[in-house]
VEXTI-611439 format. One record per residue (C-alpha): residue number from 1; x negated, y, z. Coordinates in pm, 1 decimal. Layout:
VEXTI-611439
<vopa nr="NUM" x="X" y="Y" z="Z"/>
...
end
This chain:
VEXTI-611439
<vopa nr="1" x="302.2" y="-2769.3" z="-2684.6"/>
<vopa nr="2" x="665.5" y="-2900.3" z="-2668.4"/>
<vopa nr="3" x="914.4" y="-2700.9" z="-2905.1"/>
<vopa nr="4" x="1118.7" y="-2615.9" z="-2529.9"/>
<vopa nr="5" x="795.1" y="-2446.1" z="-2422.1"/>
<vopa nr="6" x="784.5" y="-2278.7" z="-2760.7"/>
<vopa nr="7" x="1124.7" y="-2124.1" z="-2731.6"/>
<vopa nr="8" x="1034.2" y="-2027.9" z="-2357.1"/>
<vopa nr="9" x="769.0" y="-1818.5" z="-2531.4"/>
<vopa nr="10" x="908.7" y="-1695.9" z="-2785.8"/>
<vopa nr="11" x="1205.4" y="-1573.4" z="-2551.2"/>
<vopa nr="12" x="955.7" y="-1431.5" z="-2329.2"/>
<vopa nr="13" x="671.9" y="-1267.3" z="-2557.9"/>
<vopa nr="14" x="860.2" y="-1225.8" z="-2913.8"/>
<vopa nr="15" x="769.1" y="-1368.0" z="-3257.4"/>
<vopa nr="16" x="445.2" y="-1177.2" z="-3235.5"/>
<vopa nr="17" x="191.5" y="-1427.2" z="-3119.3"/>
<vopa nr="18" x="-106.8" y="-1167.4" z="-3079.9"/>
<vopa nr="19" x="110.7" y="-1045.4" z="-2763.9"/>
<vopa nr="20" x="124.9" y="-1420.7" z="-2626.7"/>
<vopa nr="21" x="-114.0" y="-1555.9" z="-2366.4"/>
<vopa nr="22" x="-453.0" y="-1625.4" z="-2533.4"/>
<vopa nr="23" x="-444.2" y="-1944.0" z="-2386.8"/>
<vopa nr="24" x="-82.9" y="-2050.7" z="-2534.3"/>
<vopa nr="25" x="-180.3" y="-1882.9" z="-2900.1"/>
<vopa nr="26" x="-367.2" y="-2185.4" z="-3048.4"/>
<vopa nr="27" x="-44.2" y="-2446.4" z="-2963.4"/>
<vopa nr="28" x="216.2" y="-2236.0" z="-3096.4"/>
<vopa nr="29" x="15.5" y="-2216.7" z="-3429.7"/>
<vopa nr="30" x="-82.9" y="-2563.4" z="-3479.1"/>
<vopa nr="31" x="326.4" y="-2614.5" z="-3356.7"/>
<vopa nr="32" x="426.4" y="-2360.9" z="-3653.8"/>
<vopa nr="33" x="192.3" y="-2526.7" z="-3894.5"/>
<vopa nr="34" x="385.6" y="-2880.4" z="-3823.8"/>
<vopa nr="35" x="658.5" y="-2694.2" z="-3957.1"/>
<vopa nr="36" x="876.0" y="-2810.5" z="-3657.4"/>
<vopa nr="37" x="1244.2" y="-2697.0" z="-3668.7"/>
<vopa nr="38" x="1267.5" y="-2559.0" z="-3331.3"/>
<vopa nr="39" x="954.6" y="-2350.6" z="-3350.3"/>
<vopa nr="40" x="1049.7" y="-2186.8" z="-3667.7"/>
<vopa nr="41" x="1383.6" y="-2111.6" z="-3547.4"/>
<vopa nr="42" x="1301.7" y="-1951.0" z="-3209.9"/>
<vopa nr="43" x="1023.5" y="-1749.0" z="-3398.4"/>
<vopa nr="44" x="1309.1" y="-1646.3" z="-3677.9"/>
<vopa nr="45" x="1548.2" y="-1545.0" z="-3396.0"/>
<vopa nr="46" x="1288.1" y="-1356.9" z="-3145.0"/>
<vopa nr="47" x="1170.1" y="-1186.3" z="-3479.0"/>
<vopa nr="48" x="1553.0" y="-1062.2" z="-3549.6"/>
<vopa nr="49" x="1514.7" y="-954.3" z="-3163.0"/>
<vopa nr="50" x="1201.7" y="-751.4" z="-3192.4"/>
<vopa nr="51" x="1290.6" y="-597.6" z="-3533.5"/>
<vopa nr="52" x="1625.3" y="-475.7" z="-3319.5"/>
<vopa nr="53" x="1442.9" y="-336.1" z="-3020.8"/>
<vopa nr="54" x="1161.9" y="-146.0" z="-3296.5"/>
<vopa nr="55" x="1478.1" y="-10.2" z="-3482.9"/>
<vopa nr="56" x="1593.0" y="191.1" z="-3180.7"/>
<vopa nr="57" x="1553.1" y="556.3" z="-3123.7"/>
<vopa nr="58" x="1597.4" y="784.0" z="-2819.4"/>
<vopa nr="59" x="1776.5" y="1086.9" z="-2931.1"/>
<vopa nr="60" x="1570.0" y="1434.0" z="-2799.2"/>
<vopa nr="61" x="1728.2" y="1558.4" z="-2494.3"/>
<vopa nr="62" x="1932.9" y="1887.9" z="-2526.6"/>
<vopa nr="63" x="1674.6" y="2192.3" z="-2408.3"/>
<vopa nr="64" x="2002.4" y="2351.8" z="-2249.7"/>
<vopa nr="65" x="2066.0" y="2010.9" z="-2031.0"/>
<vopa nr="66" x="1673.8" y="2061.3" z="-1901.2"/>
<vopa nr="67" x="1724.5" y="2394.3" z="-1817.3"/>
<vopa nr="68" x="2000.3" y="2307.4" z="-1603.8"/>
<vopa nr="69" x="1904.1" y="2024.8" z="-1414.7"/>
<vopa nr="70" x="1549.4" y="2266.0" z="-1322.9"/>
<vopa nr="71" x="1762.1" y="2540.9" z="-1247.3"/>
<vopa nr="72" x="1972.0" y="2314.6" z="-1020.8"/>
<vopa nr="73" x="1668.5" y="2165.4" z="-840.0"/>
<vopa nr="74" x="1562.1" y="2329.9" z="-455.1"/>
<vopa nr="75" x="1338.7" y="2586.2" z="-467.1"/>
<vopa nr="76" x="1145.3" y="2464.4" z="-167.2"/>
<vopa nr="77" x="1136.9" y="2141.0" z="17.1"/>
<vopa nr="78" x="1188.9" y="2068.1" z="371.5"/>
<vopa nr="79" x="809.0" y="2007.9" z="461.3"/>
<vopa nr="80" x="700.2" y="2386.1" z="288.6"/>
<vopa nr="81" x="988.5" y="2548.7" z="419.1"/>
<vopa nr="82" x="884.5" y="2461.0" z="816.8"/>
<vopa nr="83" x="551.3" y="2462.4" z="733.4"/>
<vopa nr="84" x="489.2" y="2710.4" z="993.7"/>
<vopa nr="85" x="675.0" y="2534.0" z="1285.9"/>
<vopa nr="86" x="555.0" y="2173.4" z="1168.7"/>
<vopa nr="87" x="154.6" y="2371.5" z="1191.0"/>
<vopa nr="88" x="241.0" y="2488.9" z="1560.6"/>
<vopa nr="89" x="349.5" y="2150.9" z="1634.4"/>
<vopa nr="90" x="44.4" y="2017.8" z="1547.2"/>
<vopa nr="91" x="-185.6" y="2231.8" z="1746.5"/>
<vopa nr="92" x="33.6" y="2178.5" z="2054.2"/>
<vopa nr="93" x="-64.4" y="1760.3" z="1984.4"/>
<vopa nr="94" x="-405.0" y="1862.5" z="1979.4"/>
<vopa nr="95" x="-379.8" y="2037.0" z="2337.6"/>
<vopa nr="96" x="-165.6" y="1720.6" z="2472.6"/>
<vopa nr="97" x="-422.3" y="1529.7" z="2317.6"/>
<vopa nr="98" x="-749.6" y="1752.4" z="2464.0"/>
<vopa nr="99" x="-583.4" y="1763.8" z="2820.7"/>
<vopa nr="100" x="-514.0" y="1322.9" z="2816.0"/>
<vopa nr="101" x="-905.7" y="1283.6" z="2789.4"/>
<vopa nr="102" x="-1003.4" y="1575.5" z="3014.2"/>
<vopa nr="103" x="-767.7" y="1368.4" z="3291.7"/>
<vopa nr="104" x="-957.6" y="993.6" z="3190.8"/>
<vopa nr="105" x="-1258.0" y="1162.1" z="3172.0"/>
<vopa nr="106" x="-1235.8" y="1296.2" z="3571.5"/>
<vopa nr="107" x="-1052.9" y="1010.6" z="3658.5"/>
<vopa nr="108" x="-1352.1" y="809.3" z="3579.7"/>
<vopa nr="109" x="-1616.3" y="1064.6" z="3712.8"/>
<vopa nr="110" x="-1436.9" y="1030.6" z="4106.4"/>
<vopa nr="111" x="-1498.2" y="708.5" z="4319.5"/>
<vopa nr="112" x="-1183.0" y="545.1" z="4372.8"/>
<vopa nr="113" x="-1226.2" y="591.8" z="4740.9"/>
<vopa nr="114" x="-1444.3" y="683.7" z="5090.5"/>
<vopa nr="115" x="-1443.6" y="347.1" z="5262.7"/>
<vopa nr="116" x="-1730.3" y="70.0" z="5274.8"/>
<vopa nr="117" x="-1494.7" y="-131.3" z="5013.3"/>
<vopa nr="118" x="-1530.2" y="135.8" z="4733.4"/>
<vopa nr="119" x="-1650.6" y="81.5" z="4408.6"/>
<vopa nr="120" x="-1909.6" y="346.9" z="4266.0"/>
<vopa nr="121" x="-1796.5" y="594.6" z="3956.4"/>
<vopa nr="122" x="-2009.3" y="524.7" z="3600.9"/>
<vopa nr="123" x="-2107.6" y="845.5" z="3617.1"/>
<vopa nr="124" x="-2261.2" y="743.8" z="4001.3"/>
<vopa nr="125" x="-2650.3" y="639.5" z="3978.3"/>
<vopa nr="126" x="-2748.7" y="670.5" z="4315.4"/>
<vopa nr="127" x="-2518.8" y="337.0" z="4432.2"/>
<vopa nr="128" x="-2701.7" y="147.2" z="4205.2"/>
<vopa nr="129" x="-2947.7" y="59.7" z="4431.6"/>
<vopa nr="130" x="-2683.6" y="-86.0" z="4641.5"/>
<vopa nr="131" x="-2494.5" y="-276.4" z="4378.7"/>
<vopa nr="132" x="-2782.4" y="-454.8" z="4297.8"/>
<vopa nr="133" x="-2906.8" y="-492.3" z="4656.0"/>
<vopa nr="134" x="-2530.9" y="-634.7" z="4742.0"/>
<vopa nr="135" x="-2561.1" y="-885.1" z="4445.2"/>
<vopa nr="136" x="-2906.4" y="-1014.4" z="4557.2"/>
<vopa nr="137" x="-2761.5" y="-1083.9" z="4905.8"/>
<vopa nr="138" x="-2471.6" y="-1261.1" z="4726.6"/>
<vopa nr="139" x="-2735.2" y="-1464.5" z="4481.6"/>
<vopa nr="140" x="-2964.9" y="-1559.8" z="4749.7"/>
<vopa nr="141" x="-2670.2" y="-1764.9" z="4971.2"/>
end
């Protein structure tokens, strides 16, 4: 481990090296037990940092300041307040919805048309005799 990649560390993860990666831990100690001059002063200086950062305290928040900010809040949000109209909407989908496949499904149940040309429905089994008569013809010139 170079002492650059040391300070990098140390910037990053603090003078504590138990909160390193596992993988960097043994190299920083083996750097700190060369007694290398860089090492020892980015651990001094991220330990400075960290006892800084463990020294602060939030102060409590004022129990008037809470009651405020609740009191000042909606009492209902957009969605519950149209629940209703949002609930009708949603049933009127359903019929769009239920009337769309009632239309594909007779669309697909009624021959396309009455002339020789016509293709049969799914639904049609008694033209399959045909069909298959019509592609036999076809196969056998």
């Amino acid at each position: 481990m170079t002492p650059e990649r040391f300070e990098h560390l140390a910037d990053a993860y603090g003078a504590d090296l138990r909160r390193w990666p596992a993988a960097e831990q043994v190299a920083a100690r083996a750097l700190l037990a060369s007694r290398n001059a860089r090492a020892l002063a980015a651990v001094a200086q991220a330990g400075h940092l960290d006892a800084l950062l463990d020294s602060h305290r939030i102060a409590a928040a004022d129990p008037a300041f809470a009651r405020r900010i609740v009191a000042s809040a909606p009492s209902a949000s957009f969605w519950r307040s149209h629940w209703n109209w949002w609930s009708r909407l949603g049933w009127v989908g359903v019929g769009v919805a239920g009337i769309a496949a009632g239309m594909l499904v007779a669309s697909l149940s009624l021959p396309l048309g009455s002339g020789a040309e016509a293709l049969p429905s799914i639904f049609d089994q008694n033209d399959a005799d045909i069909v298959f008569t019509l592609n036999a013809e076809d196969s056998e010139q």
